[in-house]
N, CA, C and O of each residue as an XYZ file, in Angstrom:
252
protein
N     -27.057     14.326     49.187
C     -27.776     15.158     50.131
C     -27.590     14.579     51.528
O     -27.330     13.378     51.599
N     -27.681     15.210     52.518
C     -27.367     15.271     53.868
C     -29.077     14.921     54.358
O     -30.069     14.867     53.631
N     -28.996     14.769     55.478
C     -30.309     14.453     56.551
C     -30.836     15.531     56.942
O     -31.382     15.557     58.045
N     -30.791     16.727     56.083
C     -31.414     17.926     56.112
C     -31.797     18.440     54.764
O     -32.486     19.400     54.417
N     -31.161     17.538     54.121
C     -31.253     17.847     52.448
C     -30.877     18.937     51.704
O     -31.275     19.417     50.642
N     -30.087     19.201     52.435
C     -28.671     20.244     51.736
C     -27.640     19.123     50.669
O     -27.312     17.960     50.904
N     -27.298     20.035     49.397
C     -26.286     19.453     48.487
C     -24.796     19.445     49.249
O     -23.929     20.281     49.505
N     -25.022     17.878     49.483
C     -23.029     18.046     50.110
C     -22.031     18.047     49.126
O     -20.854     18.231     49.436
N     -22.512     17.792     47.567
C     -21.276     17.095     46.900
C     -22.200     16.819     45.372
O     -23.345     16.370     45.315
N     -21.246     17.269     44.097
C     -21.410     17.052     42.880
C     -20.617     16.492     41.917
O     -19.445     16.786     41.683
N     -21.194     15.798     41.450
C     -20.631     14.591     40.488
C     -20.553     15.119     39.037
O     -21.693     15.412     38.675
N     -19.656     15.346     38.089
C     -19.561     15.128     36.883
C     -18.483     13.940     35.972
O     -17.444     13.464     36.431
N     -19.060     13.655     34.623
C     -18.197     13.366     33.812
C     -17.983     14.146     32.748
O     -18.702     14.958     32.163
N     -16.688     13.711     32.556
C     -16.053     14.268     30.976
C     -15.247     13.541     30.453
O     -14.229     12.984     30.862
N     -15.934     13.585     29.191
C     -14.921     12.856     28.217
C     -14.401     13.306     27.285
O     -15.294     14.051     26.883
N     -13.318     13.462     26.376
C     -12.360     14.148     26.190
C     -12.448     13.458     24.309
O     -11.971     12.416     23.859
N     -13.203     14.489     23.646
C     -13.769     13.573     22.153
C     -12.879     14.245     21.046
O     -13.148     14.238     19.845
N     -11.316     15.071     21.874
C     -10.880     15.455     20.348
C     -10.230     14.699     19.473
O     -10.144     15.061     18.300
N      -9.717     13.619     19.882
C      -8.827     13.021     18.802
C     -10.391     12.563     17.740
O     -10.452     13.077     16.623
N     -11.373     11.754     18.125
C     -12.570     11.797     17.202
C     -12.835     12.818     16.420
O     -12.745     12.652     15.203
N     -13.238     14.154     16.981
C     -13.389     15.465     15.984
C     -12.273     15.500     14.736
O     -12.478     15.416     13.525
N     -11.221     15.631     15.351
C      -9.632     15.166     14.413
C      -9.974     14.319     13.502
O      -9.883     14.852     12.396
N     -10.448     12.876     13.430
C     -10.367     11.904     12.929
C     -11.538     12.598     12.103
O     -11.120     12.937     10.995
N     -12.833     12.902     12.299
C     -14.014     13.348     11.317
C     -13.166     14.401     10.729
O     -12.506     14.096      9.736
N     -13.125     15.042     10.984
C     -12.625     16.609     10.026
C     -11.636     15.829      8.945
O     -11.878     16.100      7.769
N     -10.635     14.967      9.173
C      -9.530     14.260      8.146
C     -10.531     13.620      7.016
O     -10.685     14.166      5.924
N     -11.162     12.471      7.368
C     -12.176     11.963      7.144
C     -12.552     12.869      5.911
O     -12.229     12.770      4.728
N     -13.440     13.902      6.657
C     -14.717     14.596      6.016
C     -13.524     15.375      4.470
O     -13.806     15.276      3.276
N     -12.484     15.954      4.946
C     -11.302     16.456      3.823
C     -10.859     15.930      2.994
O     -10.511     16.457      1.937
N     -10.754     14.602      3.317
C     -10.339     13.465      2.181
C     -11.404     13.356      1.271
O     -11.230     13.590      0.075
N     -12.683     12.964      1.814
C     -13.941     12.833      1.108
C     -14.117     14.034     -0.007
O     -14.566     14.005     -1.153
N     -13.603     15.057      0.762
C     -14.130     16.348      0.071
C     -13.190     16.208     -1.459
O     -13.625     16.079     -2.603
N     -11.678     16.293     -0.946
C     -10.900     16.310     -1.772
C     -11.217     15.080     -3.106
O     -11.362     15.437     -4.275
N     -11.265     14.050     -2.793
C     -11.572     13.338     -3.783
C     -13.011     13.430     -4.521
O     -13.168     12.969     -5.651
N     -13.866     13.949     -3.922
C     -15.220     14.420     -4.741
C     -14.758     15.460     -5.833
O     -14.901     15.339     -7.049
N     -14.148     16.552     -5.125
C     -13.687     17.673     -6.588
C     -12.583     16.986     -7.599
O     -12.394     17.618     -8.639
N     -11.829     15.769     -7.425
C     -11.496     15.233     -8.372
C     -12.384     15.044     -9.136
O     -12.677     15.703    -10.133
N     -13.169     13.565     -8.455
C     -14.271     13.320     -9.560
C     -15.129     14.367    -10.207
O     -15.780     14.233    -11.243
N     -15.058     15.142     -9.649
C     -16.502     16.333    -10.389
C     -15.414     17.118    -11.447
O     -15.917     17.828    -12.318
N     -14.226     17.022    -11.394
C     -13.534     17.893    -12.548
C     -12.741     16.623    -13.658
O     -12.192     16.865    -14.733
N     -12.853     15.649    -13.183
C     -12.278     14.659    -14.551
C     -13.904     13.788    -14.439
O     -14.081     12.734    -13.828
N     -14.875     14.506    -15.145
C     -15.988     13.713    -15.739
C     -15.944     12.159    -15.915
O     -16.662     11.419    -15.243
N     -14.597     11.467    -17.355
C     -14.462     10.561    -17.869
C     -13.172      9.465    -16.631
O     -12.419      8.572    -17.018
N     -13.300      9.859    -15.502
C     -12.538      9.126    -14.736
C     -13.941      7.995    -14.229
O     -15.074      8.229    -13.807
N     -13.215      6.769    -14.513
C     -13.843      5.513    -14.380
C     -13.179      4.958    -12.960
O     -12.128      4.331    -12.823
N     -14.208      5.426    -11.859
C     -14.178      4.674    -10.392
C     -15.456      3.719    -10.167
O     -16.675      3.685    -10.336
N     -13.978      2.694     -9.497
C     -14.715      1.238     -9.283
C     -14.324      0.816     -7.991
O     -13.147      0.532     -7.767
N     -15.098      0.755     -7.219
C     -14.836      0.097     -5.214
C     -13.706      0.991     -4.904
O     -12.864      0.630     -4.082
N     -13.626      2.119     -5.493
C     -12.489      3.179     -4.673
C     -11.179      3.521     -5.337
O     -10.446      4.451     -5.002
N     -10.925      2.497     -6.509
C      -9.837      2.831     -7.392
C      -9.661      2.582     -8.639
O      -9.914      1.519     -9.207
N      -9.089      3.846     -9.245
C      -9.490      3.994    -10.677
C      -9.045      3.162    -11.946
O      -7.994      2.581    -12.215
N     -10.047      3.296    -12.516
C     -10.059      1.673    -13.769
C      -9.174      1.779    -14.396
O      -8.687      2.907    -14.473
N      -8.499      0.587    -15.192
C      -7.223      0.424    -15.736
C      -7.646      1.117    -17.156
O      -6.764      1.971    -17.253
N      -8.216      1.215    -17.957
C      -8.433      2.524    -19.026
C      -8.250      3.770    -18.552
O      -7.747      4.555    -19.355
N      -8.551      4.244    -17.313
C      -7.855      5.387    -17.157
C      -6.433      5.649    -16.674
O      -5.807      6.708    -16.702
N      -6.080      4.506    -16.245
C      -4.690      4.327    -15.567
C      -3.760      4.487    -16.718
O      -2.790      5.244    -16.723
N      -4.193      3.590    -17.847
C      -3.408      3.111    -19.410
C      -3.674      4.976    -19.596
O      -2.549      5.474    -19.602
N      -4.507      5.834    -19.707
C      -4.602      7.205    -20.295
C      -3.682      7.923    -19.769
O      -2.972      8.644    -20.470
N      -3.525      7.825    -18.210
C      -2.303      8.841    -17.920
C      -1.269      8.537    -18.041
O      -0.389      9.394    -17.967
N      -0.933      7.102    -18.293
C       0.658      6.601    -18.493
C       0.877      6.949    -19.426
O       2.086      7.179    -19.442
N       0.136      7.329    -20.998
C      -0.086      7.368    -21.940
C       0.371      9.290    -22.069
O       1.249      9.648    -22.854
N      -0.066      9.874    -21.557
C       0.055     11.140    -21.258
C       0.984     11.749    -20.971
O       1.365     12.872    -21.301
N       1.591     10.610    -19.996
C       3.049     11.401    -18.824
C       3.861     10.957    -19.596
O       5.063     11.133    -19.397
């Protein structure tokens, strides 16, 4: 403001959050995708993120 208190001048920021949105949406798809695994192979045995060697021995067993 001026010495009459008129607006001389406006300030913004922006920040620019798409590669983040990108990164959640991948994120959130992966999550998704591997949940409908688990919810359609019942007898799949997950442990800290990767699947137990009885089920590993079942599909080698399979293929």
């Amino acid at each position: 403001m001026d010495e009459a208190g008129e607006v001389v001048g406006v300030s913004l920021a922006v920040i620019d959050i798409t590669a983040r949105k990108l990164a959640e949406a991948a994120s959130q798809l992966g999550k998704t995708f591997y949940r409908r695994i688990g919810d359609r192979v019942p007898q799949a045995g997950w442990g800290q993120g990767v699947m137990s060697a009885s089920v590993l021995d079942g599909i080698e067993k399979v293929a």
